[in-house]
N, C-alpha and C positions, 0 to 999 in steps of 0.2 A: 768602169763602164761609162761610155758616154750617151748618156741619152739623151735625146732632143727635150726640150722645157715643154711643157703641157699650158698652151694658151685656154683661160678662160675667159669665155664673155657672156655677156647678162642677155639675155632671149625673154622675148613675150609670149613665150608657151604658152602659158596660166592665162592669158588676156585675152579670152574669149568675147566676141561682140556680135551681136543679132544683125548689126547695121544701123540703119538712120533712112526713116522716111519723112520727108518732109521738114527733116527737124527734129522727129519725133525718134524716140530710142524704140528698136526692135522691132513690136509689132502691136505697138499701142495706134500707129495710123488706123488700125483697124477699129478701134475703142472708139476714135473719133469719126470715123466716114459711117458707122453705124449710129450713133447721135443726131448726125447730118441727116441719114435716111429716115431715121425713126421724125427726126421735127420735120422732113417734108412733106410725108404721109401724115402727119398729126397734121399740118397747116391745111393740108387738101381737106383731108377729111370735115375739119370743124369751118372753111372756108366755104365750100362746094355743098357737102351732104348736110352737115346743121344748119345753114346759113348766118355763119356770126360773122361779125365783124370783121375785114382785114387786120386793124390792129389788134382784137383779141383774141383772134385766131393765132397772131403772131406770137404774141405772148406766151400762149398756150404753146405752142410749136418749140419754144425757147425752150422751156426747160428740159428736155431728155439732153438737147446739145448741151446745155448748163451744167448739167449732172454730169455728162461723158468728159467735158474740158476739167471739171474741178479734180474729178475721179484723176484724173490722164496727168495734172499737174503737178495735184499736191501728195499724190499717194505715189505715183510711178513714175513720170521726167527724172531722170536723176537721181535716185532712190537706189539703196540695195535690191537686189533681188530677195522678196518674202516680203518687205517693207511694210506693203497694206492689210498682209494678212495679221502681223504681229502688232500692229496699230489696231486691229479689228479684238485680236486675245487681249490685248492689254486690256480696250476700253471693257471688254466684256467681264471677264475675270480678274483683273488686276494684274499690280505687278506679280511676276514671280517668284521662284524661292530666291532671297538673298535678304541680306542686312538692308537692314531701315533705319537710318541714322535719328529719326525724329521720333521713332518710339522704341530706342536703347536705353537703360537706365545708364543715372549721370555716374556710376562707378558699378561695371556687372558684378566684379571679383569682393566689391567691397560690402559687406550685408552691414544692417544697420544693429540686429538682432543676429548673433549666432548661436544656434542651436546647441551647439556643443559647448559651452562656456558654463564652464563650474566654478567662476570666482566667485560667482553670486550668491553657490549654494553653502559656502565655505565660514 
């Protein structure tokens, strides 16, 4: 039987991507343009209605964007998907089930006392 050879080739099925705004992966643009909103309205407010300061109104305005950039960087930019929630379980609960090289005894198998040893009673 002659049958023709079965080409295979490597395809990006599996590589799903949200896109890129701005730079920003997905839809974290949106993480940041709400940062942005929430310190404009925080700078108006404590600018206009308390009457503070332009600089510590600013100040004051800075940090929700502060908060939204560190969140947006260090937890999501470039990250697995789940990333910040499993950094959230960690800190909270700890590690999970697995070996802990740093509280294993220095030999499990080997007891220092064994229970069943009758040479002693001999």
């Amino acid at each position: 039987m002659n049958s023709p050879e079965i080409r295979f080739t490597e395809t990006n099925s599996a590589d799903d991507s949200q896109g890129r705004t701005w730079g920003l992966d997905g839809n974290l643009f949106w993480f940041m343009a709400g940062g942005a909103f929430a310190a404009v309205i925080i700078l108006l407010v404590c600018f206009s209605v308390m009457r503070m300061s332009f600089f510590t109104s600013l100040l004051i305005a800075a940090m929700p964007l502060a908060l939204c950039a560190t969140y947006v960087f260090v937890f999501r930019q470039g990250k697995p998907a789940g990333y910040d929630m499993d950094c959230l379980d960690y800190w909270l609960s700890g590690p999970g089930f697995g070996p802990n090289p740093q509280k294993q005894p220095e030999r499990p198998l080997c007891l220092s006392k064994r229970p069943m040893d009758i040479s002693s009673m001999i």
